[in-house]
DSSP file (Angstrom, degrees, kcal/mol; ACC not computed):
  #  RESIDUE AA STRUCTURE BP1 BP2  ACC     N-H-->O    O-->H-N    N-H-->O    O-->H-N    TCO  KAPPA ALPHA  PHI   PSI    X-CA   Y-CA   Z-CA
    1    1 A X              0   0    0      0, 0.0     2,-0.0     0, 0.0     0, 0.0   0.000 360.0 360.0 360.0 117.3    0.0    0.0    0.0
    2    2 A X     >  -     0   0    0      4,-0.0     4,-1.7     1,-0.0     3,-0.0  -0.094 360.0 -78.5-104.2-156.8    1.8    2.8   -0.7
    3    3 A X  H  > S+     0   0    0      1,-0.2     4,-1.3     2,-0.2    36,-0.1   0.913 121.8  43.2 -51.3 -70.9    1.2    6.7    0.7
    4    4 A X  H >> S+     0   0    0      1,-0.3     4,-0.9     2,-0.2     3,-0.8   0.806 119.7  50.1 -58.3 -53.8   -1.7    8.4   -1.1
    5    5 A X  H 3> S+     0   0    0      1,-0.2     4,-0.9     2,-0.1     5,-0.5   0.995 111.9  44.2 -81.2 -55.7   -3.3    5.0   -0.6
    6    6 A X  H 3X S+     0   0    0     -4,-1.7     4,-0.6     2,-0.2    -1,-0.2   0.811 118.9  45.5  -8.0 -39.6   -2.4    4.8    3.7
    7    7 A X  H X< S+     0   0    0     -4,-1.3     3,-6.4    -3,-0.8     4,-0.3   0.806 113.5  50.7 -88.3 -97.2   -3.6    8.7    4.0
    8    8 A X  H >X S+     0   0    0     -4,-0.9     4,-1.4     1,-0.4     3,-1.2   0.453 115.0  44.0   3.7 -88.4   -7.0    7.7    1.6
    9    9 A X  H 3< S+     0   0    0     -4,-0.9    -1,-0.4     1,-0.2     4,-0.3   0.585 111.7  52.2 -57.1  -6.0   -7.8    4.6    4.0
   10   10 A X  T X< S+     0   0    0     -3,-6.4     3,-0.8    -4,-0.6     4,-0.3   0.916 108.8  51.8 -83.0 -40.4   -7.2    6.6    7.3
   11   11 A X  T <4>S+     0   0    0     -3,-1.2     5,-0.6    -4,-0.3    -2,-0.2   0.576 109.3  47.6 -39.3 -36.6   -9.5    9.3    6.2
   12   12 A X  T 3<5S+     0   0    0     -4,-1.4    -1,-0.2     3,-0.2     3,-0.2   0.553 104.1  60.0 -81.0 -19.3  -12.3    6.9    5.4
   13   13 A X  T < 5S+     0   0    0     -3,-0.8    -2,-0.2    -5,-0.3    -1,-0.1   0.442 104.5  52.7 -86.5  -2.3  -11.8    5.3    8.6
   14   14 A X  T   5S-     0   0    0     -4,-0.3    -1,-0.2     0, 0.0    -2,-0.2   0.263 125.0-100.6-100.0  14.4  -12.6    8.8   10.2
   15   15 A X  T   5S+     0   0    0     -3,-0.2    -3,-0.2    -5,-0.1    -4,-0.1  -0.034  75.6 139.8 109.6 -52.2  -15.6    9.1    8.4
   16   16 A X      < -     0   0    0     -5,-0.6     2,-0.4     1,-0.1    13,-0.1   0.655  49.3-120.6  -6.8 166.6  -14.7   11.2    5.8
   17   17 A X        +     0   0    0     11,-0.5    11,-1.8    -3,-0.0     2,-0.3  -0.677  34.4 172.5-140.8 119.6  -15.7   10.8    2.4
   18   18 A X  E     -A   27   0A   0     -2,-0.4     2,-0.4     9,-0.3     9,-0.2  -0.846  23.8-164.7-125.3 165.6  -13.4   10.4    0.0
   19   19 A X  E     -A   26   0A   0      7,-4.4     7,-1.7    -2,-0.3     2,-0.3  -0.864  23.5-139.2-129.9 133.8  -13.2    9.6   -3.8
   20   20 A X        +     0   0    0     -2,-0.4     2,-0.3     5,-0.2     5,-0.3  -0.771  26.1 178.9 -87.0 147.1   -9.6    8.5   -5.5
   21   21 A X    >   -     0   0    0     -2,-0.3     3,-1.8     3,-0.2    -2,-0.0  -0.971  42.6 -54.4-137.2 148.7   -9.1   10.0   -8.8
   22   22 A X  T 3  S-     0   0    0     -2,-0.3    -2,-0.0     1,-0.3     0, 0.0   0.013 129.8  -5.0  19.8-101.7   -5.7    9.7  -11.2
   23   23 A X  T 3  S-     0   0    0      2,-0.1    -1,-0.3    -3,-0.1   -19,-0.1   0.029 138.9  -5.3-139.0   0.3   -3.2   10.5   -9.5
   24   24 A X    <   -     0   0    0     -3,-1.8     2,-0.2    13,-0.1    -3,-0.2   0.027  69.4 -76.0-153.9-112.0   -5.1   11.6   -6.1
   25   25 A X        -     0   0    0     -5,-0.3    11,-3.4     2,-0.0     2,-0.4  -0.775  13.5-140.2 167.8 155.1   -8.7   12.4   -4.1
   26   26 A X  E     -AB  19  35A   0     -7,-1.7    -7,-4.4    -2,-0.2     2,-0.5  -0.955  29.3-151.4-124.3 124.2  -11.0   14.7   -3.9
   27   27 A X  E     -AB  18  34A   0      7,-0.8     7,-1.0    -2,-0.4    -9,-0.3  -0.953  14.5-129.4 -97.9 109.3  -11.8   14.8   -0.1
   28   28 A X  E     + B   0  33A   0    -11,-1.8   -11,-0.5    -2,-0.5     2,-0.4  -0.472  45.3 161.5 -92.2 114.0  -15.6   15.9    0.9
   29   29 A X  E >   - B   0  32A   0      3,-1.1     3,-1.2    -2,-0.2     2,-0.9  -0.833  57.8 -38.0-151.8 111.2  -14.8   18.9    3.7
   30   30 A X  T 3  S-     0   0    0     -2,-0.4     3,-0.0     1,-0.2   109,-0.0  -0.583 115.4 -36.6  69.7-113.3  -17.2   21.1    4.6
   31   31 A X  T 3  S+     0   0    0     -2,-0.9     2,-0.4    -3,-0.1    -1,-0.2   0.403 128.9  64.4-130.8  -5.6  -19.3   22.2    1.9
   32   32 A X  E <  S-B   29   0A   0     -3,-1.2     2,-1.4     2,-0.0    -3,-1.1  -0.840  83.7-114.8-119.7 147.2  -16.3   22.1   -0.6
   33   33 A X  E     -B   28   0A   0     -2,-0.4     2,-0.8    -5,-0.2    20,-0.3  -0.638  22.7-155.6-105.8 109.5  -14.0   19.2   -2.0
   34   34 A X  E     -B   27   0A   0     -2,-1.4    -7,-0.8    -7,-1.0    18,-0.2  -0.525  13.8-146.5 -60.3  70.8  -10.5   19.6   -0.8
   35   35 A X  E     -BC  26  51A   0     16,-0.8    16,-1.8    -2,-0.8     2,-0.5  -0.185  17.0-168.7 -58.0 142.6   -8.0   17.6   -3.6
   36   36 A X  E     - C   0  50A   0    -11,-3.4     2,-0.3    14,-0.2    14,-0.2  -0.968  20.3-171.6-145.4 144.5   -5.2   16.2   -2.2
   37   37 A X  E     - C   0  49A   0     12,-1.9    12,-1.6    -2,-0.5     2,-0.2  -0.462  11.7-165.4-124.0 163.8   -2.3   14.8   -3.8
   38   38 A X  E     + C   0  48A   0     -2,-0.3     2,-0.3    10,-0.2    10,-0.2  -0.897  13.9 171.2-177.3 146.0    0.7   12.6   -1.1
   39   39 A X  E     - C   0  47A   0      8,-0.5     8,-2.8    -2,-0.2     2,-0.3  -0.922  38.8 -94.6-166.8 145.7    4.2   11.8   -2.5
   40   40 A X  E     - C   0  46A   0      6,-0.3     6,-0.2    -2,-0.3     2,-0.2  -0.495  37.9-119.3 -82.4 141.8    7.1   10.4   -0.8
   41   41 A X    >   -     0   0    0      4,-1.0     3,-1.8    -2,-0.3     4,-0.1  -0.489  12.5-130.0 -86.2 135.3    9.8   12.9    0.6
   42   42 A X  T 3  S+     0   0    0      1,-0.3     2,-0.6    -2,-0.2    -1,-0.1   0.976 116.3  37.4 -66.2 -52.7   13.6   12.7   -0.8
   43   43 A X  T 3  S-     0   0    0      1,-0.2    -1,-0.3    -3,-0.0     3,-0.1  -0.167 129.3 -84.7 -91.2  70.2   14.3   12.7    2.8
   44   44 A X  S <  S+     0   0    0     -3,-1.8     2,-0.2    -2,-0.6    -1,-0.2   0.362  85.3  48.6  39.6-176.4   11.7   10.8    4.1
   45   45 A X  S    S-     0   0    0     -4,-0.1    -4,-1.0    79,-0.1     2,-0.5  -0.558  85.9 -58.9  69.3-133.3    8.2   10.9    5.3
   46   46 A X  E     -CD  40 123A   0     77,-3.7    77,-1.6    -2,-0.2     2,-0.6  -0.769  21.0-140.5-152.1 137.0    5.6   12.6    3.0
   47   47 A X  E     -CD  39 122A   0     -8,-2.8    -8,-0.5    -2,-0.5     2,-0.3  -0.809  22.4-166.2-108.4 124.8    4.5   15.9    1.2
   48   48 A X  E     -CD  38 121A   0     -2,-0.6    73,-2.7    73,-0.6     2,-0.3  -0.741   4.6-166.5-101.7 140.6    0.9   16.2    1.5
   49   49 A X  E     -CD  37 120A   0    -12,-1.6   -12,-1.9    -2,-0.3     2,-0.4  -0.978   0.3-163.6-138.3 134.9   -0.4   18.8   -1.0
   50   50 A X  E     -CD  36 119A   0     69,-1.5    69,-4.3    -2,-0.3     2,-0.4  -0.921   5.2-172.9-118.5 143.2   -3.9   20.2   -0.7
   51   51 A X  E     -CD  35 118A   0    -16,-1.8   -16,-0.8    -2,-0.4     2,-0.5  -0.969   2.6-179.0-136.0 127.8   -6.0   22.2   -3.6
   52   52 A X        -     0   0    0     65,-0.5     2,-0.8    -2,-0.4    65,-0.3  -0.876  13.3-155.2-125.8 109.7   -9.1   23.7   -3.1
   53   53 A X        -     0   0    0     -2,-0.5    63,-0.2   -20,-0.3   -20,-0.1  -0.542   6.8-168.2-108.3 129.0  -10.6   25.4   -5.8
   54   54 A X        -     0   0    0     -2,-0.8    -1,-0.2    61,-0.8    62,-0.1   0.504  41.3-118.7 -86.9   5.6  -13.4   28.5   -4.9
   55   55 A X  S    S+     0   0    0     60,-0.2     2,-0.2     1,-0.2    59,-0.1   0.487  72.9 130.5  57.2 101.6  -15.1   29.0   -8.7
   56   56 A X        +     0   0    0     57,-0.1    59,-2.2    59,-0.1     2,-0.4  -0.614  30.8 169.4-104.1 142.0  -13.9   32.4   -8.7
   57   57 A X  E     -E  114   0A   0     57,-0.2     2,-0.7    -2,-0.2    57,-0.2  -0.891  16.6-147.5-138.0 179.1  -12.2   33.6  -11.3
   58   58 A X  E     -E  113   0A   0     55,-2.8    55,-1.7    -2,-0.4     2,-0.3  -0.951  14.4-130.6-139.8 132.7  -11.0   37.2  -12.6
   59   59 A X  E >>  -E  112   0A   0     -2,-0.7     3,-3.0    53,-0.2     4,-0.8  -0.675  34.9-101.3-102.1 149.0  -10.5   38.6  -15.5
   60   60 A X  T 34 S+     0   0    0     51,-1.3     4,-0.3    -2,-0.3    -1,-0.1   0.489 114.1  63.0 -51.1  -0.3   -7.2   40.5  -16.4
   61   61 A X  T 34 S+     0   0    0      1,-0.2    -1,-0.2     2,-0.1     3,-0.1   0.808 102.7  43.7 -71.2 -38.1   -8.7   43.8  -15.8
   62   62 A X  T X> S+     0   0    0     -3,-3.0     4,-2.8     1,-0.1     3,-1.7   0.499  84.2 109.7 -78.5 -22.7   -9.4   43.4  -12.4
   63   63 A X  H 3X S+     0   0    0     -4,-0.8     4,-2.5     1,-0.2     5,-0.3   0.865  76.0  47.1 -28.4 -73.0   -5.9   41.8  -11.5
   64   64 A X  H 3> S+     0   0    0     -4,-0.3     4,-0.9     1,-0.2    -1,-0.2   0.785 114.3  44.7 -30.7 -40.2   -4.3   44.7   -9.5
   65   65 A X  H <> S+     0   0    0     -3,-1.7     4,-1.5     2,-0.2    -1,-0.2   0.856 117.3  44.6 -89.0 -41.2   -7.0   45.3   -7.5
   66   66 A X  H >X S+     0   0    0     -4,-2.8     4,-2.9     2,-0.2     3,-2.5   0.985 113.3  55.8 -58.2 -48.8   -7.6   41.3   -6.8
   67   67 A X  H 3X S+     0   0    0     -4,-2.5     4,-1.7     1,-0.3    -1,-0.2   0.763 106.1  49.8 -32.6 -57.3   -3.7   40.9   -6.3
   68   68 A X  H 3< S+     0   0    0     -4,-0.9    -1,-0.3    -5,-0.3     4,-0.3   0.739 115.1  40.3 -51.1 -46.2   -3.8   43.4   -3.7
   69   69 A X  H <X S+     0   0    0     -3,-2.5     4,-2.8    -4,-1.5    -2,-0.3   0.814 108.9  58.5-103.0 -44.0   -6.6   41.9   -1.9
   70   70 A X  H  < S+     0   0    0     -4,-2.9    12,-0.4     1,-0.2     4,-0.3   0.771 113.3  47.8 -25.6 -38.1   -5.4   38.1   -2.3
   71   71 A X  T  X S+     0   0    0     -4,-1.7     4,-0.7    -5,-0.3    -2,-0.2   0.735 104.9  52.2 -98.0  -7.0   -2.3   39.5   -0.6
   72   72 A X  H >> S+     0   0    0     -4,-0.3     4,-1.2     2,-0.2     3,-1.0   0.915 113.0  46.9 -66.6 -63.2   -3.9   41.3    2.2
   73   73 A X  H 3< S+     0   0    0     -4,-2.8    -2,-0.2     1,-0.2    -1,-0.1   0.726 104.1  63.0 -79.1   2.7   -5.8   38.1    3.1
   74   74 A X  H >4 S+     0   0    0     -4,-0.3     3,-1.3    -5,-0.2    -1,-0.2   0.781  94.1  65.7 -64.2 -32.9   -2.5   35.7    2.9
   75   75 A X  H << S+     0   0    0     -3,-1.0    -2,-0.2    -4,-0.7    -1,-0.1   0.953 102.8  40.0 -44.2 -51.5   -1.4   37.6    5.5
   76   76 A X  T 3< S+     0   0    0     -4,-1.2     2,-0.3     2,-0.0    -1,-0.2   0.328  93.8 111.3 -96.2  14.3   -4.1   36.4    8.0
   77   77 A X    <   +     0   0    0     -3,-1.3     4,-0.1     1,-0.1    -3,-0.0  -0.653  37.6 173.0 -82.8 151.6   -3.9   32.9    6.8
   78   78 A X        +     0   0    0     -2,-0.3    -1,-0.1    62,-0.1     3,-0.1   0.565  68.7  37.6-122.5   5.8   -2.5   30.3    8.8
   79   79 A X  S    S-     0   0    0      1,-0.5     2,-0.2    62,-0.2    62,-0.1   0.076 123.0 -13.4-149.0  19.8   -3.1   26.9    6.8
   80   80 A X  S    S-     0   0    0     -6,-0.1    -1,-0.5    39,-0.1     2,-0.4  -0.796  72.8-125.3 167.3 178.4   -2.7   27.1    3.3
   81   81 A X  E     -F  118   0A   0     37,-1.2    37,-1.3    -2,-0.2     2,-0.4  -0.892  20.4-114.8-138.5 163.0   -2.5   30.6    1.3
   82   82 A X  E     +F  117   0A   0    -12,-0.4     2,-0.3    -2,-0.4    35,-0.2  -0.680  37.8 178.4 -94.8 145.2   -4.9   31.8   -1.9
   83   83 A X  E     -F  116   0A   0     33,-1.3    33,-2.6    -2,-0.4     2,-0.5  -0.987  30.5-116.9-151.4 169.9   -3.0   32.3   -5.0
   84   84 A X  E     +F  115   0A   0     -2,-0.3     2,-0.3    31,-0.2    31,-0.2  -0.871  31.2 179.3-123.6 114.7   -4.1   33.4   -8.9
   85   85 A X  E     -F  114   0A   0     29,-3.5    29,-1.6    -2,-0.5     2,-0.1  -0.988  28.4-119.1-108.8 116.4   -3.4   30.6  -11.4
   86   86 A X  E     -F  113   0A   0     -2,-0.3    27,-0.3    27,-0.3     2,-0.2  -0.338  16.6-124.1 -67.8 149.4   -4.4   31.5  -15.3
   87   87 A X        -     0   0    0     25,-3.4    25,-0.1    -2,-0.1     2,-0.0  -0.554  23.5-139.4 -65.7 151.3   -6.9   29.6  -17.0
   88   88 A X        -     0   0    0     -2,-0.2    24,-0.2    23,-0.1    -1,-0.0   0.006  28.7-107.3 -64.3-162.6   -5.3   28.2  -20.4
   89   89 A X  S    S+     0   0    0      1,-0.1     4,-0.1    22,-0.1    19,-0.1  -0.057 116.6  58.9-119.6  22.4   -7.8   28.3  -23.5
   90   90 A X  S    S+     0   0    0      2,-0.1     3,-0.1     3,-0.0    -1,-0.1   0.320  76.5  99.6-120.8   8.3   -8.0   24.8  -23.1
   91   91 A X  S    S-     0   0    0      1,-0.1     2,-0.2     2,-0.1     4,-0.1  -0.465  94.9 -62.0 -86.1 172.5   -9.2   24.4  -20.0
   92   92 A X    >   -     0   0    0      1,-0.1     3,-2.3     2,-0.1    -1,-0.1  -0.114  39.9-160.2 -56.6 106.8  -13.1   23.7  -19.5
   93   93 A X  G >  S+     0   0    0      1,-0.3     3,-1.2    -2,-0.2    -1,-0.1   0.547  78.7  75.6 -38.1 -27.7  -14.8   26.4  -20.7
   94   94 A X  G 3  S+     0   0    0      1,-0.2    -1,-0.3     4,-0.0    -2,-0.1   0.625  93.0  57.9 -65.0 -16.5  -18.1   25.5  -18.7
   95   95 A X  G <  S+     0   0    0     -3,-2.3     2,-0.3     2,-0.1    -1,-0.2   0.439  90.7  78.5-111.1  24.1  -16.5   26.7  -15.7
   96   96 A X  S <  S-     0   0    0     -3,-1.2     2,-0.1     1,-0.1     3,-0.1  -0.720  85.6-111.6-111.4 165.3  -15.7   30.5  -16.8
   97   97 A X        -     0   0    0     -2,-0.3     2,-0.3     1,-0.1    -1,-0.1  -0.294  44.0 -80.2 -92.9 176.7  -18.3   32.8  -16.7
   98   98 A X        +     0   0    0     -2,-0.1     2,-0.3    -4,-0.1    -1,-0.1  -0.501  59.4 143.0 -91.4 153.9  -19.6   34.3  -19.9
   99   99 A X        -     0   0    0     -2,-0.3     2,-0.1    -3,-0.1    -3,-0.0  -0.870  40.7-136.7 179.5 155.5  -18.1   37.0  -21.8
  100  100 A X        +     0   0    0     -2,-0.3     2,-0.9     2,-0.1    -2,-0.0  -0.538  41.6 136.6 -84.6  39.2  -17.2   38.6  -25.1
  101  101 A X        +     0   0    0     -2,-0.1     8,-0.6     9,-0.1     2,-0.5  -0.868  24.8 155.7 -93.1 108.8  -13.6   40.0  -25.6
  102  102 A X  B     -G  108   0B   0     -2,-0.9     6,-0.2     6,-0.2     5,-0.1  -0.990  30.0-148.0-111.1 127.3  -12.9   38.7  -29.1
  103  103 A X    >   -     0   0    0      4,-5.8     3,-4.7    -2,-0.5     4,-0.0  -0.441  47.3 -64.6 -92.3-165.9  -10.1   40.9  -30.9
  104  104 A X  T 3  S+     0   0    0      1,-0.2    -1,-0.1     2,-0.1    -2,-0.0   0.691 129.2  48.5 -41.4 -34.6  -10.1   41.3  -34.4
  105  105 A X  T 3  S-     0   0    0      1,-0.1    -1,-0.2     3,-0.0     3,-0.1   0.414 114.3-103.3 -90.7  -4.6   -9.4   37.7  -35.6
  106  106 A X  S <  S+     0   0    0     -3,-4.7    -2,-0.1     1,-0.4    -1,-0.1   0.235  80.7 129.0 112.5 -16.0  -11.8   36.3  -33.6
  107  107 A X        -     0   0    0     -5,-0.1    -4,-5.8     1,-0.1    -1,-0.4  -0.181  64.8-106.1 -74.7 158.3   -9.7   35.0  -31.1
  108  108 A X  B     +G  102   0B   0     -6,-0.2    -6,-0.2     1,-0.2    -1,-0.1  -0.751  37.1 170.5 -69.9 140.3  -10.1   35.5  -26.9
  109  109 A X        +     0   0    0     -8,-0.6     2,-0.3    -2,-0.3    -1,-0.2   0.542  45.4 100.6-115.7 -16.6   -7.5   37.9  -26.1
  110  110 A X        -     0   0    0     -9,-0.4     2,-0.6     1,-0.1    -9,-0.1  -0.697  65.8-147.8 -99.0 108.7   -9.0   38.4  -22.3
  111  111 A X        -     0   0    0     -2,-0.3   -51,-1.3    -3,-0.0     2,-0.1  -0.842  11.1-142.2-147.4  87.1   -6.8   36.3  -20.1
  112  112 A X  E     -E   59   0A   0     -2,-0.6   -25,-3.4   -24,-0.2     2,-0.3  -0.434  10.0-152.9 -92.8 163.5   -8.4   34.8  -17.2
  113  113 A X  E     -EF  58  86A   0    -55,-1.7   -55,-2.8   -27,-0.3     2,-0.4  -0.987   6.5-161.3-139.4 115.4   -7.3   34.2  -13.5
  114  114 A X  E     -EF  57  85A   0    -29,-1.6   -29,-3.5    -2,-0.3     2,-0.5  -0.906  28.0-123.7 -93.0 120.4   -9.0   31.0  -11.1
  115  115 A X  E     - F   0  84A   0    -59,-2.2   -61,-0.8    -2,-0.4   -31,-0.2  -0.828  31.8-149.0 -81.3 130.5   -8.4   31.6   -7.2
  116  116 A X  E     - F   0  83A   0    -33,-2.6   -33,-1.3    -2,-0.5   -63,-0.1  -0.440  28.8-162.9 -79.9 131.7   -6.7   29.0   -5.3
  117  117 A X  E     + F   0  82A   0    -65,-0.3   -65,-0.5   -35,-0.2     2,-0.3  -0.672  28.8 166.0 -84.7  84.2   -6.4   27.3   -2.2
  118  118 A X  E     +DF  51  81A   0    -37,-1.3   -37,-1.2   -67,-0.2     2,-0.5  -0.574   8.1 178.4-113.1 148.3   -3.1   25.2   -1.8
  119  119 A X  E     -D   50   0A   0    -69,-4.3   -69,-1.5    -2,-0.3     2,-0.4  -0.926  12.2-149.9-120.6 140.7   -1.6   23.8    0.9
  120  120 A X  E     -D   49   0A   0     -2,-0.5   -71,-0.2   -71,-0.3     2,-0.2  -0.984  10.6-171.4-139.7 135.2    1.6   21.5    1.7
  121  121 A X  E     -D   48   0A   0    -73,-2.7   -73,-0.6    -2,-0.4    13,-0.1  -0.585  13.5-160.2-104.5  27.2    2.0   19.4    4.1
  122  122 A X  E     -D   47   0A   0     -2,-0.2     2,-0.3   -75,-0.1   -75,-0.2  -0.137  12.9-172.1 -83.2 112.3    5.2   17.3    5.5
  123  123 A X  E     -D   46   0A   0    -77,-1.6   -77,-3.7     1,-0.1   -82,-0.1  -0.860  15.6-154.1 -84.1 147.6    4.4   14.1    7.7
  124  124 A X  S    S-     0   0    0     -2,-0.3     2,-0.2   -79,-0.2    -1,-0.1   0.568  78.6  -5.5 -29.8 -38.9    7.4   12.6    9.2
  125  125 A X        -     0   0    0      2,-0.1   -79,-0.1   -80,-0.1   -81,-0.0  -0.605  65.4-117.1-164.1-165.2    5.7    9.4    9.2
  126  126 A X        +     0   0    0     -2,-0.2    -3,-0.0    -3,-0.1     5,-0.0  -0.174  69.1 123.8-148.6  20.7    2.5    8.1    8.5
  127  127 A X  S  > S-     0   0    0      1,-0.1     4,-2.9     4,-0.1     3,-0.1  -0.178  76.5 -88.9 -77.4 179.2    1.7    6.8   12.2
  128  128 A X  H  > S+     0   0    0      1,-0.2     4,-5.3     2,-0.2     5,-0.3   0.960 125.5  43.0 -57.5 -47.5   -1.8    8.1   14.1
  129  129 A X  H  > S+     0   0    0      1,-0.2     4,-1.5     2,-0.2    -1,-0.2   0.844 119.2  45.4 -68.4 -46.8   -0.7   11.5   15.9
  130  130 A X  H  > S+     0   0    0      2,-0.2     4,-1.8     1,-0.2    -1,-0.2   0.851 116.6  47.4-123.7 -38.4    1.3   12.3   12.4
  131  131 A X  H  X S+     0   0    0     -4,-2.9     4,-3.0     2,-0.2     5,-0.3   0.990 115.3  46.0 -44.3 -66.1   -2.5   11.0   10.3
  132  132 A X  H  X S+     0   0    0     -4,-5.3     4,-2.2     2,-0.2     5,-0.2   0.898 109.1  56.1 -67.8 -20.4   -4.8   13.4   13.1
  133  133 A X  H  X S+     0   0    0     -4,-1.5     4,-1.8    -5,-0.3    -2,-0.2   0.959 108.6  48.3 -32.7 -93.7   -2.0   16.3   12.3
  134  134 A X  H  X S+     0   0    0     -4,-1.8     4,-2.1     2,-0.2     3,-0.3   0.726 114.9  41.2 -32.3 -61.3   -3.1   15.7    8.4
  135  135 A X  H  X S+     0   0    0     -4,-3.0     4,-0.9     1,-0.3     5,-0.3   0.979 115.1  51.7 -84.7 -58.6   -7.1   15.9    9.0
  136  136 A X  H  X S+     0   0    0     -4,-2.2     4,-1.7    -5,-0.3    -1,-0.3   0.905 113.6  45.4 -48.5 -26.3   -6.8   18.8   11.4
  137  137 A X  H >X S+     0   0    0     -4,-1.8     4,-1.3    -3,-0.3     3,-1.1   0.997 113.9  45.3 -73.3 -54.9   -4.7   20.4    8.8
  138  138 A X  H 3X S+     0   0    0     -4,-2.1     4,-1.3     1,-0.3     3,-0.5   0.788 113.4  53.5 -66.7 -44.6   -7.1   19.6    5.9
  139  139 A X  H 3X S+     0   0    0     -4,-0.9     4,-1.5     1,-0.3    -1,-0.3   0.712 114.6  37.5 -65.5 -41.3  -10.2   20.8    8.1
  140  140 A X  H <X S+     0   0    0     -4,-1.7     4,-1.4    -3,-1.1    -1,-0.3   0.622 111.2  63.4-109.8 -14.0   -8.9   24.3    9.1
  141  141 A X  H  X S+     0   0    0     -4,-1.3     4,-1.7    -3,-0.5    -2,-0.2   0.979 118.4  30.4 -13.5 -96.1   -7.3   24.4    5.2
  142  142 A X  H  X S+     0   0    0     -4,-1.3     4,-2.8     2,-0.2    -2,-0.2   0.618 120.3  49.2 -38.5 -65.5  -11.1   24.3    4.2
  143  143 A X  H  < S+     0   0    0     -4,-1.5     4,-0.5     1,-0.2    -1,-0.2   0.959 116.6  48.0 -68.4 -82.5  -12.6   26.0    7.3
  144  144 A X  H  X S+     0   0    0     -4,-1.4     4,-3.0     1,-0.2    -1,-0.2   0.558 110.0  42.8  21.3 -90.2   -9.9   29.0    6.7
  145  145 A X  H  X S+     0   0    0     -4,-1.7     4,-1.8     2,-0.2     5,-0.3   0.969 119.4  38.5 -73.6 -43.9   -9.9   29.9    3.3
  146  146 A X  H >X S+     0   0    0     -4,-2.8     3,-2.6     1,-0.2     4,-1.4   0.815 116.2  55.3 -56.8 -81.8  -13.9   29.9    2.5
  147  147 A X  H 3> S+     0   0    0     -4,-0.5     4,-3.6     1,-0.2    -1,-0.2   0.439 113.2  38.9  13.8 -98.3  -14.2   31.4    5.7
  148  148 A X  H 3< S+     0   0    0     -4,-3.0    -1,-0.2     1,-0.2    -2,-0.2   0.787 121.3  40.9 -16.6 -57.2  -11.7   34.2    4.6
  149  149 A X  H XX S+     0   0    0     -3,-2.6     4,-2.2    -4,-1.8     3,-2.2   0.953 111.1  59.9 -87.0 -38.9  -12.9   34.8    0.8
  150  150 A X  H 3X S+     0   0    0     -4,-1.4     4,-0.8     1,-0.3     3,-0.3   0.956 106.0  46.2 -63.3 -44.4  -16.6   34.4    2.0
  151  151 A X  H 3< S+     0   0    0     -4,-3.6    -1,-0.3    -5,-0.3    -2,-0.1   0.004 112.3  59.1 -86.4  40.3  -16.2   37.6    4.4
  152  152 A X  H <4 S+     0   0    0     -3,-2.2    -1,-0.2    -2,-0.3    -2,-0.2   0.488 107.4  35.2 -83.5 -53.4  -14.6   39.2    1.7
  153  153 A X  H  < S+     0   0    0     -4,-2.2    -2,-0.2    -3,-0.3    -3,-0.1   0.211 137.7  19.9-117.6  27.2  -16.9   39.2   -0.7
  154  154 A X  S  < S+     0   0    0     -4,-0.8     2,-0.2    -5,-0.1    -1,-0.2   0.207  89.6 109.7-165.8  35.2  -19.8   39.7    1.4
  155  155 A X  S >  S-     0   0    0     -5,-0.1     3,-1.1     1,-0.0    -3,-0.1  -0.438  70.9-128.5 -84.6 145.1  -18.4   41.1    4.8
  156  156 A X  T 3  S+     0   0    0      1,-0.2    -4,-0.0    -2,-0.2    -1,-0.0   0.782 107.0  57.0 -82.6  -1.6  -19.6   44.7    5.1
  157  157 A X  T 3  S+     0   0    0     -6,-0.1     3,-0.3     2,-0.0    -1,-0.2   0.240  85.4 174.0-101.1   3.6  -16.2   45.6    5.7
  158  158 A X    <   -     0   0    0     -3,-1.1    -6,-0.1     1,-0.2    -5,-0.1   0.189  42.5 -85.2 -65.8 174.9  -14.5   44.2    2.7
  159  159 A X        -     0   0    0      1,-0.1     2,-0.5   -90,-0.1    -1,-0.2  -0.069  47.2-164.8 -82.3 135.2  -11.1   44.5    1.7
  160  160 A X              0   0    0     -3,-0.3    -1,-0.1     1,-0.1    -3,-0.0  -0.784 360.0 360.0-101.5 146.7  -10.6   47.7   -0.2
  161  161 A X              0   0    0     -2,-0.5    -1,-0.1     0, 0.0    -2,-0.1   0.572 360.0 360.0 -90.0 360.0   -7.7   48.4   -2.2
């Protein structure tokens, strides 16, 4: 049995629910599903890497101002941080919102931005105390960042640039 699979079947023995996919799982936490990825460390143990992805995305107009405000609320993170990945123009188009930038040739020129959670992890080991480390981490990962972007974008207070 090797890591990814170790982590997978301690997590289902807490209840959890989790679903293996390619090369990882998609972990059911909280109201969102946490992927998590495990890989052996060149000097031992393991790097646990967790991805949470919020459906928001931003278009390159707005960048500065999101940038600004992604790094204000990394500051007050303590268990994984938000970061701006662009979309390619092949990834699934069903999950961008609609719009119309086409330049002359017909192409998209408009260059879009999906917010992130990721997280990394190192167990030492793969024993219980180093396992209930891992789900407290993945639980306050979760809790954290929605937490965080939800009283962002609908806190009365939200972060101004």
């Amino acid at each position: 049995m090797n890591e990814l699979q170790r982590i997978l079947a301690a997590l289902r023995r807490d209840g959890l629910d989790v679903e293996s996919v390619e090369d990882g799982a998609l972990v059911q936490e909280g109201d969102s599903s946490v992927a998590l990825f495990a890989e052996a460390a060149e000097g031992g143990g393991v790097f646990v890497r967790l991805h949470l992805d919020l459906n928001l995305y931003v278009d390159e107009e707005a960048l500065s101002d999101v940038l600004m405000g992604v790094n204000l609320m990394n500051q007050s993170l303590d268990y994984g941080t938000l970061l701006l990945d662009p979309l390619e123009a092949d990834d699934d188009e069903d999950d961008l919102p609609e719009a119309d930038d086409s330049g002359p040739d017909g192409l998209d020129e408009r260059v879009t931005f999906a917010v992130l959670g990721r997280s990394v992890l190192w167990l030492p080991s793969l024993d219980e105390r180093e396992l209930a480390r891992l789900r407290e981490h993945l639980t306050r990962f979760e809790r954290e960042l929605s937490e965080a972007v939800e009283r962002t974008l609908h806190g009365e207070k939200g972060i101004r640039a």
